[in-house]
MISETI-78908 format. One record per residue (C-alpha): residue in three letters; residue number from 0; x, y, z. Coordinates in steps of 0.05 Angstrom, whole numbers. Layout:
N
<site type="Ala" seq="NUM" c1="X" c2="Y" c3="Z"/>
...
! end
This chain:
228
<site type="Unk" seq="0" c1="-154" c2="977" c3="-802"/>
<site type="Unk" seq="1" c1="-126" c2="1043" c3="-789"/>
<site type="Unk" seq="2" c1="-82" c2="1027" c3="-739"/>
<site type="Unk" seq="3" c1="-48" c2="970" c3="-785"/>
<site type="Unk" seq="4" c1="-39" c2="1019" c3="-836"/>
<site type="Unk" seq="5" c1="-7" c2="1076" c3="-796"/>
<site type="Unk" seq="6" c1="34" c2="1014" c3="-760"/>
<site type="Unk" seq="7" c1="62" c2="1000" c3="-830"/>
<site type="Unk" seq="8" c1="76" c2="1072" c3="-844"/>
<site type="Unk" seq="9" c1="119" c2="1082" c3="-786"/>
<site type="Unk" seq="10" c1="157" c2="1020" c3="-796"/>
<site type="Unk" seq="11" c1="163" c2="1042" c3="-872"/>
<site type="Unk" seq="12" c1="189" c2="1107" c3="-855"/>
<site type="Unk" seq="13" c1="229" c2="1086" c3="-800"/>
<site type="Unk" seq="14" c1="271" c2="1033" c3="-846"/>
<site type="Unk" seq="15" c1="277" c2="1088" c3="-902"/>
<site type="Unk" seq="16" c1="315" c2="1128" c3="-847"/>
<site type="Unk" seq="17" c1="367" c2="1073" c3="-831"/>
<site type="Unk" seq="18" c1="392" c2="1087" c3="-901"/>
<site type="Unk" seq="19" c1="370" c2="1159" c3="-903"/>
<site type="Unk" seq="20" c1="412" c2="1187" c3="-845"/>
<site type="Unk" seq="21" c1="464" c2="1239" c3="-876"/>
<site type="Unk" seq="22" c1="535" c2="1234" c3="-871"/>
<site type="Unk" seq="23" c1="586" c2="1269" c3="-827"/>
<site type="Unk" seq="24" c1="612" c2="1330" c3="-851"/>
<site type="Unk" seq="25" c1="677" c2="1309" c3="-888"/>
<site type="Unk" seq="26" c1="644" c2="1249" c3="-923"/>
<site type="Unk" seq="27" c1="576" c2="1294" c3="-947"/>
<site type="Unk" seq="28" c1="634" c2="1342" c3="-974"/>
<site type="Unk" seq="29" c1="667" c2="1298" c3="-1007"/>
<site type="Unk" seq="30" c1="608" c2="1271" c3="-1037"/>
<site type="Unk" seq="31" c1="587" c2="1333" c3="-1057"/>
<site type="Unk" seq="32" c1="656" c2="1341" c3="-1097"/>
<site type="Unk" seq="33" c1="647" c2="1281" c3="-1130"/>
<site type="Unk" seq="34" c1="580" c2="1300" c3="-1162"/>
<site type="Unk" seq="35" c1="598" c2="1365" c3="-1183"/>
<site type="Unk" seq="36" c1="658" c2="1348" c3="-1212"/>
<site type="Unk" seq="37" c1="627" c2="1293" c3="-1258"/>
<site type="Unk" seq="38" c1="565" c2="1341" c3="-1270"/>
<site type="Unk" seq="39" c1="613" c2="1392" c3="-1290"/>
<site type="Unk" seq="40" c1="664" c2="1351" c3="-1341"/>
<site type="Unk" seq="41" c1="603" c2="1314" c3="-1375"/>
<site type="Unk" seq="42" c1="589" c2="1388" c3="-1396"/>
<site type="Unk" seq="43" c1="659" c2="1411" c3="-1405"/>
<site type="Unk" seq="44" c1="650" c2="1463" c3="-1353"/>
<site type="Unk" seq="45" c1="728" c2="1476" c3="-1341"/>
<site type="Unk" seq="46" c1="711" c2="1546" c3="-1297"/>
<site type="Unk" seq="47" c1="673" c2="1505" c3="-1245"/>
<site type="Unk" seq="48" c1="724" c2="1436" c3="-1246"/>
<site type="Unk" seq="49" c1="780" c2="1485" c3="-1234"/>
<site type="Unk" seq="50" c1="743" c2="1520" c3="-1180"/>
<site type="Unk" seq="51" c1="722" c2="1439" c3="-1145"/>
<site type="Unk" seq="52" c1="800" c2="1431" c3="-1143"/>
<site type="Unk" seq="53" c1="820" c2="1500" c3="-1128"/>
<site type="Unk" seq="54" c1="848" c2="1489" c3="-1059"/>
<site type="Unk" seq="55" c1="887" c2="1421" c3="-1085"/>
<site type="Unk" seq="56" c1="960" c2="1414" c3="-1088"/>
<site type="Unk" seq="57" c1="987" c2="1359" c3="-1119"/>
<site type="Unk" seq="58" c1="1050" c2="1314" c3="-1092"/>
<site type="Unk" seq="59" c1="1095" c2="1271" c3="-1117"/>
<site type="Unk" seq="60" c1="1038" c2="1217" c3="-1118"/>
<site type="Unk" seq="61" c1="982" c2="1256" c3="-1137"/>
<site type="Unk" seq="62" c1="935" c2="1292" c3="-1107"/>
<site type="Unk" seq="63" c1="945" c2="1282" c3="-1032"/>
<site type="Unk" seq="64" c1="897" c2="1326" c3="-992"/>
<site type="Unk" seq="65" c1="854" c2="1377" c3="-1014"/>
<site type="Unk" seq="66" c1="796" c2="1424" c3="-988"/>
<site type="Unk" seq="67" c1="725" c2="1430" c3="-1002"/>
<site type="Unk" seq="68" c1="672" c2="1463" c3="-977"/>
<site type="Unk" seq="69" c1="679" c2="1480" c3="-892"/>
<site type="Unk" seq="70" c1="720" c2="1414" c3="-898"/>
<site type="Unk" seq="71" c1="799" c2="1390" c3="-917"/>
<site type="Unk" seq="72" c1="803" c2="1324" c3="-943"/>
<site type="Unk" seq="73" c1="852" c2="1269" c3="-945"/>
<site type="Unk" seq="74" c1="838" c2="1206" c3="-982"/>
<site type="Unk" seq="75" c1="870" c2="1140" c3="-1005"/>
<site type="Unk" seq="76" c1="856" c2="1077" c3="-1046"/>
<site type="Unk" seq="77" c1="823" c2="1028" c3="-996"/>
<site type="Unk" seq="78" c1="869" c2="996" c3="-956"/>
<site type="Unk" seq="79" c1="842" c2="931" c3="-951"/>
<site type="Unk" seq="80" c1="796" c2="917" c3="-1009"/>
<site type="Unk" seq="81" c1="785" c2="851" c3="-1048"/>
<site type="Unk" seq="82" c1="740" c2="838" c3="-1112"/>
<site type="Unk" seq="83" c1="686" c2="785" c3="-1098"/>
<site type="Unk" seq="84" c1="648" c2="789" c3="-1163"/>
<site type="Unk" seq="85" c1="676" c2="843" c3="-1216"/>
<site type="Unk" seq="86" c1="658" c2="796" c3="-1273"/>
<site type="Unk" seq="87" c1="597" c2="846" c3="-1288"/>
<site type="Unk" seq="88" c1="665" c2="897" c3="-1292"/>
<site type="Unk" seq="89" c1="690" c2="950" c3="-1347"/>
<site type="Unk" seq="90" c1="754" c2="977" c3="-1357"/>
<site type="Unk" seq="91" c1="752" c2="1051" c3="-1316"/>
<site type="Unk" seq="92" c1="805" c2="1071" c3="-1384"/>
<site type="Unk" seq="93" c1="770" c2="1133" c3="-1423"/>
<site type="Unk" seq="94" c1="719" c2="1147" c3="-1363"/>
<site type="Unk" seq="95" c1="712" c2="1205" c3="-1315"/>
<site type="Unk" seq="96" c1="764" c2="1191" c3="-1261"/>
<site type="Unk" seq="97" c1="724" c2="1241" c3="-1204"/>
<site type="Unk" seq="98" c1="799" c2="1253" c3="-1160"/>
<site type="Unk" seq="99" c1="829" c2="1322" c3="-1166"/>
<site type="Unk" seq="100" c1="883" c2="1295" c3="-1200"/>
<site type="Unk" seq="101" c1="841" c2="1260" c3="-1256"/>
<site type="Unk" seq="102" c1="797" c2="1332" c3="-1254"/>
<site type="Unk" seq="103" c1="862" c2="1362" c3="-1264"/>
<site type="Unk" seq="104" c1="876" c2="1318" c3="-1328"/>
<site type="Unk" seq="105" c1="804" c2="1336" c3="-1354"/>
<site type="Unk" seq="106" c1="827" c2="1404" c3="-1342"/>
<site type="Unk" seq="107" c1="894" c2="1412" c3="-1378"/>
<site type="Unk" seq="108" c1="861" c2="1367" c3="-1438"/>
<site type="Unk" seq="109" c1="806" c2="1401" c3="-1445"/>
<site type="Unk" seq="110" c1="751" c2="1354" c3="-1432"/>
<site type="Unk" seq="111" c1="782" c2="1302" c3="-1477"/>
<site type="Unk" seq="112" c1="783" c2="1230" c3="-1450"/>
<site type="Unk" seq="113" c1="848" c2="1214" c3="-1419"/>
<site type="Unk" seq="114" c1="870" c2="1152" c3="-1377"/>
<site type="Unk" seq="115" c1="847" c2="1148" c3="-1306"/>
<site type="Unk" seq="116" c1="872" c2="1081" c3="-1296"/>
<site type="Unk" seq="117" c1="931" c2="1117" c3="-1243"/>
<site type="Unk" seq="118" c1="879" c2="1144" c3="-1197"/>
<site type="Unk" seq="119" c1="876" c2="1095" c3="-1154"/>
<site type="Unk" seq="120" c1="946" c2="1100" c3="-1141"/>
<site type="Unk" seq="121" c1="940" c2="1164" c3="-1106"/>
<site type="Unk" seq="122" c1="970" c2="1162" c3="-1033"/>
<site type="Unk" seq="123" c1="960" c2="1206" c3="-965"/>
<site type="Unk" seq="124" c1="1001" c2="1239" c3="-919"/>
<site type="Unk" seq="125" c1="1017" c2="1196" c3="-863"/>
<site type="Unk" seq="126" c1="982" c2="1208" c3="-794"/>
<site type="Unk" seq="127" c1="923" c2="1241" c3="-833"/>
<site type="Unk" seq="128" c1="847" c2="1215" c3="-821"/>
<site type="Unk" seq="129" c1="827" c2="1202" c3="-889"/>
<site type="Unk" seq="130" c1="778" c2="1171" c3="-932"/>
<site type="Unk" seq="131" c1="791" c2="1119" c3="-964"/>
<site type="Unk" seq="132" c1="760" c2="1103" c3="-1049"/>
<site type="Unk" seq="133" c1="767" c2="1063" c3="-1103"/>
<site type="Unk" seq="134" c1="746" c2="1085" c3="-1170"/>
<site type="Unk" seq="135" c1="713" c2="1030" c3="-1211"/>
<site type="Unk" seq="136" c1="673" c2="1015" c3="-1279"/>
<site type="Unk" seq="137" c1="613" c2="974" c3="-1299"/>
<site type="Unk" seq="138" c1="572" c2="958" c3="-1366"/>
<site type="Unk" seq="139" c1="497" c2="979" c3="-1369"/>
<site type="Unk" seq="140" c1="458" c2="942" c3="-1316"/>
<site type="Unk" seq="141" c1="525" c2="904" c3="-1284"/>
<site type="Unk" seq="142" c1="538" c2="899" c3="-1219"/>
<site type="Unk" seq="143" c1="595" c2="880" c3="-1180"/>
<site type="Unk" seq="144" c1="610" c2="853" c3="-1110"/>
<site type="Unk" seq="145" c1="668" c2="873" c3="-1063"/>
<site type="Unk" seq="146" c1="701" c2="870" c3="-997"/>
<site type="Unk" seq="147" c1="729" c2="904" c3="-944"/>
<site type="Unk" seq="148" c1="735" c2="905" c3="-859"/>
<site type="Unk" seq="149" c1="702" c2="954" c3="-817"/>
<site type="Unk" seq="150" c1="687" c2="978" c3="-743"/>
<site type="Unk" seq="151" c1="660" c2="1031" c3="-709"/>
<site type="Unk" seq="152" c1="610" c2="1085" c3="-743"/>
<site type="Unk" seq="153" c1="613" c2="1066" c3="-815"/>
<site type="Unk" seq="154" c1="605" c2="1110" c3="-880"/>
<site type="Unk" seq="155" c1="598" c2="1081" c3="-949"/>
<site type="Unk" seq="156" c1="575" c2="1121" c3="-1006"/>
<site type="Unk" seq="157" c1="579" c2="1111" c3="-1095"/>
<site type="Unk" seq="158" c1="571" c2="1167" c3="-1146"/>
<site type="Unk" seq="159" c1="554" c2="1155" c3="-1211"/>
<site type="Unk" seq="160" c1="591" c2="1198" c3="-1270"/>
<site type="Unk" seq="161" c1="546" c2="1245" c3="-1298"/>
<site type="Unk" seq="162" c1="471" c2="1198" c3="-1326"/>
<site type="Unk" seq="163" c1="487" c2="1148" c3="-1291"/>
<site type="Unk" seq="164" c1="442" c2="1115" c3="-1229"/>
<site type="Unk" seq="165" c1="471" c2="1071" c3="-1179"/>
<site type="Unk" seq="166" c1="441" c2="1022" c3="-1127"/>
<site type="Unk" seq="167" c1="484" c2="1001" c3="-1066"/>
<site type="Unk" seq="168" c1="479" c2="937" c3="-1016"/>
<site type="Unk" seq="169" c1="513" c2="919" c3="-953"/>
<site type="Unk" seq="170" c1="521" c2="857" c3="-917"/>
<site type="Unk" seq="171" c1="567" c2="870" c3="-854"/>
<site type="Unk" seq="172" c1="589" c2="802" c3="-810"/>
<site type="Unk" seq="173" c1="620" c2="806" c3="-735"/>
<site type="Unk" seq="174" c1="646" c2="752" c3="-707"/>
<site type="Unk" seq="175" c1="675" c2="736" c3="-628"/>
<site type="Unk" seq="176" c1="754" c2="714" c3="-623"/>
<site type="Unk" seq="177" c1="721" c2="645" c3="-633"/>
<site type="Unk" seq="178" c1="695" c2="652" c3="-694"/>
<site type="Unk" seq="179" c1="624" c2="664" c3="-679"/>
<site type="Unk" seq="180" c1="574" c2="705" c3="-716"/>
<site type="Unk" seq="181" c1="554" c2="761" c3="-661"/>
<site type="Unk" seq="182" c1="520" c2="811" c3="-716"/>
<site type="Unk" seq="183" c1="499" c2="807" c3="-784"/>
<site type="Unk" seq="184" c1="475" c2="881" c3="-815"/>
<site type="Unk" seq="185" c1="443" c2="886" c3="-888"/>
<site type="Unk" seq="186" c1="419" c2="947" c3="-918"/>
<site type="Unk" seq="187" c1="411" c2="977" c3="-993"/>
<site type="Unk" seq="188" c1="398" c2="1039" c3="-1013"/>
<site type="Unk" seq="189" c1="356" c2="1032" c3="-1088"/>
<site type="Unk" seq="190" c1="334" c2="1101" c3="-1097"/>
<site type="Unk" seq="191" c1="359" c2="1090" c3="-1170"/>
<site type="Unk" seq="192" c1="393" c2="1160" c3="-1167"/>
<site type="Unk" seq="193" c1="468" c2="1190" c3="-1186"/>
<site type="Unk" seq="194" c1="488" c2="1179" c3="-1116"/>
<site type="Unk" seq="195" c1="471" c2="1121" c3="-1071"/>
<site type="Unk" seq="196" c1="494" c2="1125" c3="-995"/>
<site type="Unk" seq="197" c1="487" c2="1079" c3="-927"/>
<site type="Unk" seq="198" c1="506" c2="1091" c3="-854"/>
<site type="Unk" seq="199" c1="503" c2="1037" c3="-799"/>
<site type="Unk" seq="200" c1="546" c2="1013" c3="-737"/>
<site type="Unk" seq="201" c1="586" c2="955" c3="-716"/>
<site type="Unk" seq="202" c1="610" c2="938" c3="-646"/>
<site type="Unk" seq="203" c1="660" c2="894" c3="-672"/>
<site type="Unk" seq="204" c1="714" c2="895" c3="-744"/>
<site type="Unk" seq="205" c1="679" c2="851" c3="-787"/>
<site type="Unk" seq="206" c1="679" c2="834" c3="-859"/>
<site type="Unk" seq="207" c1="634" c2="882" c3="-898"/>
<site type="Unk" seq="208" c1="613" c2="863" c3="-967"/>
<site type="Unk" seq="209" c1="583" c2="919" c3="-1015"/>
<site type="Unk" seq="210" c1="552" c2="905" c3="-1078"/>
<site type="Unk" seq="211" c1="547" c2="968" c3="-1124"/>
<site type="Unk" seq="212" c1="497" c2="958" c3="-1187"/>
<site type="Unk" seq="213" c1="491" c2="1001" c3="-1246"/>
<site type="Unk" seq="214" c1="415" c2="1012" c3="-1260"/>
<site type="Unk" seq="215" c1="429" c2="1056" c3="-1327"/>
<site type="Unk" seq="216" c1="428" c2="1029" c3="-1389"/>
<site type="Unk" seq="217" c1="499" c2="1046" c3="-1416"/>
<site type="Unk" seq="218" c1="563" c2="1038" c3="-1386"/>
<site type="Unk" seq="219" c1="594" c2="1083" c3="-1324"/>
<site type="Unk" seq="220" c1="643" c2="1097" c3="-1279"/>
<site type="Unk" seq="221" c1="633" c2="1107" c3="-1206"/>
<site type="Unk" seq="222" c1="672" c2="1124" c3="-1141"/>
<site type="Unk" seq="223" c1="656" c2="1087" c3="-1075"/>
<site type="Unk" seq="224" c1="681" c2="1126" c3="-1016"/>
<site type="Unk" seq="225" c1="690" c2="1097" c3="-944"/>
<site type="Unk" seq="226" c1="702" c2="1130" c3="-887"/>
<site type="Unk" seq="227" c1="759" c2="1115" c3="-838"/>
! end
């Protein structure tokens, strides 16, 4: 009996690491932007906002590149992103907008609720390695379903504005050149916190599908990051 239970233990513990591992360097400081910047406008905190975007510059776009931490940063909207199932969706308008150029906003308004709805229109420098975002809304308990393609080492993590918890699930597909399903990969991470975060690998560019659910009970915005 004791060896069944330590048996399951392990095998608990070892799943719980698959979507425990942390993330590289650039992606946990990015992350780590993310959630003090939404921590810091839900309390109108403009000292420590203008001190998250201190080494920011922005371009004729927007905010282009910025650093954080040990770490600089580059970031776009995703480049190849497709709504599966927003119908659970809310309109990002009056919500935090978590880039430097929406913290900026927050800034120069002091803490009163302008539009975000241009931050995803934000671009990178060319020949940069950068992240890549999206910066989405849902109502209390929604969730919402999206797409995107993948290889490699991949990186996918959501923050929450400030209250709000966030679940995310992944179901990743590779396929052969004929079509043939060669690896299927499904994870979650439900830890029902501000931030929710997954890391796994795929041999081949696949189809990865993300589903990001909002277990608060009133409405939020949320950033999902993915690394590149």
């Amino acid at each position: 009996m004791r060896k069944i239970v330590f048996t399951i233990m392990v095998l608990g513990a070892m799943a719980l690491g698959v979507n425990a591992q942390d993330l590289s360097p650039k992606m946990s400081a990015f992350k780590d932007y993310c959630v003090r910047a939404a921590n810091s406008a839900a309390v109108c905190d403009v000292d420590d906002l203008a001190a998250c975007i201190e080494k920011w510059e922005s371009g004729e776009n927007g905010g282009e590149k910025f650093s954080y931490g040990q770490e600089d940063i580059v970031y776009i909207p995703f480049s190849d992103f497709t709504e599966e199932d927003v119908s659970q969706e809310s309109i990002v308008g009056m919500h935090f907008g978590f880039m430097p150029a929406a913290v900026d906003s927050w800034i120069t308004n002091k803490c009163e609720a302008v539009t975000v709805a241009d931050a995803n229109l934000l671009r990178a420098g060319d020949g940069d390695t950068h992240l890549e975002y999206s910066v989405r809304a849902l109502k209390a308990g929604g969730k919402a379903t999206y797409a995107t393609r993948a290889s490699g080492d991949i990186e996918l993590f959501v923050v929450a504005e400030n209250g709000g918890k966030v679940g995310l699930s992944v179901h990743a597909v590779e396929k052969d050149r004929s079509g043939n399903v060669t690896n299927e990969t499904t994870l979650s991470d439900n830890s029902g916190g501000q931030v929710a975060q997954l890391k796994w690998s795929m041999d081949r560019s696949g189809k990865v599908e993300f589903t990001v659910e909002n277990q608060s009970d009133k409405e939020i915005s949320f950033v999902v990051v993915k690394n590149l």
